[in-house]
N, C-alpha and C positions, 0 to 999 in steps of 0.2 A: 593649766600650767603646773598647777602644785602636783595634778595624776603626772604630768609626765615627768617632773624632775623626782615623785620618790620613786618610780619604775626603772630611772636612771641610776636611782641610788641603791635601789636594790640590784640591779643586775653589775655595778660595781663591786657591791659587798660578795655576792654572788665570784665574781671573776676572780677576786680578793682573795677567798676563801678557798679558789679549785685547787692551788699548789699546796696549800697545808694539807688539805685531805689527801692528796694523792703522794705526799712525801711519805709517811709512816709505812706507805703500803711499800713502799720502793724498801724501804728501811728493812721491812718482814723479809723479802727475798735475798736481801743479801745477808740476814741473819740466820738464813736455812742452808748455810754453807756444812757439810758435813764437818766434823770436827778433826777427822783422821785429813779432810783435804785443807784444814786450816793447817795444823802442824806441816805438812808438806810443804804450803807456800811458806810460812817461817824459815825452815830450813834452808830451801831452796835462795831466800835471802840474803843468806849468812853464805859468802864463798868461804869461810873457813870450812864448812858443815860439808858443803860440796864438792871441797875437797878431799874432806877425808872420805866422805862415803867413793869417789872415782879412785882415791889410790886402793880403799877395802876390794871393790871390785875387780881393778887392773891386778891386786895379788892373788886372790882367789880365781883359779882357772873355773869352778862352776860357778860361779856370781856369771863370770866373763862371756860366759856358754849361753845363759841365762838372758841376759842384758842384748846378746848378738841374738839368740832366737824371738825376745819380743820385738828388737828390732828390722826384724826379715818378714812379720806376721804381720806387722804394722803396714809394711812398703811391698808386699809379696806382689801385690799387681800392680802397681804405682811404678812406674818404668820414671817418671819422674820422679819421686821421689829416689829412687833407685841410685839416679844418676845425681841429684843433690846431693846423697849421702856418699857418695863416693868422690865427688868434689870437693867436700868437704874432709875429708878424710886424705885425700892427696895434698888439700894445699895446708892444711897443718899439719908441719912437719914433724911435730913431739906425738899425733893422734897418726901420724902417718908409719913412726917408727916402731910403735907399737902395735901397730895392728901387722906391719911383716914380723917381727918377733912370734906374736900367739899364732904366723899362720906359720912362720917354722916351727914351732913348736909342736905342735900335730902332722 
C-alpha cells in the first residue's frame, strides 16, 4: 500500500514538474527572434510609423518601383494571390486611385 501511494506520489510530482521544464525551453525560441525582426514588428504597431513609412514610399517613385517589384516576385505564380491583390486594390478606393495615377504616370 505505502509502494504504491509513494509511486503515485512520485509520478504526480513527476507530472507537476513536466510544464516547468518545458516552459523555459518555449521561453529560449521566442527569445531567438532576430533583433532587426523585433524592431519591424514595433513599428509595424505604431500606425503613425506605417504611415509615414507608405506616404515616403507613395512620394518616392523608386521606393514605389521597388515595393511593386517585391510585390509581383512574391505572387509571380500565385494566380490567386494575383487576383486577391488586385481585389484588394479595386475595392479601396484611396489604394485604388493611386495606383491609376503611378500607372499614368509611366
Amino acid at each position: 500500500m505505502k509502494r504504491n501511494l509513494f509511486i503515485l506520489v512520485i509520478i504526480a510530482v513527476f507530472i507537476m514538474m513536466l510544464p516547468v521544464t518545458t516552459l523555459p525551453q518555449e521561453k529560449k525560441r521566442i527569445m531567438n527572434v532576430n533583433p532587426y525582426q523585433m524592431q519591424i514588428m514595433e513599428i509595424m504597431r505604431d500606425s503613425s510609423s506605417v504611415n509615414n513609412i507608405m506616404d515616403r514610399i507613395a512620394s518616392d517613385s523608386g521606393m514605389r518601383i521597388k515595393l511593386m517589384d517585391k510585390i509581383i516576385n512574391r505572387i509571380h505564380r500565385d494566380s490567386s494571390a494575383v487576383m486577391e491583390l488586385c481585389k484588394m486594390i479595386k475595392d479601396d478606393k484611396e489604394m485604388h486611385s493611386i495606383m491609376m495615377k503611378m500607372m499614368q504616370q509611366e
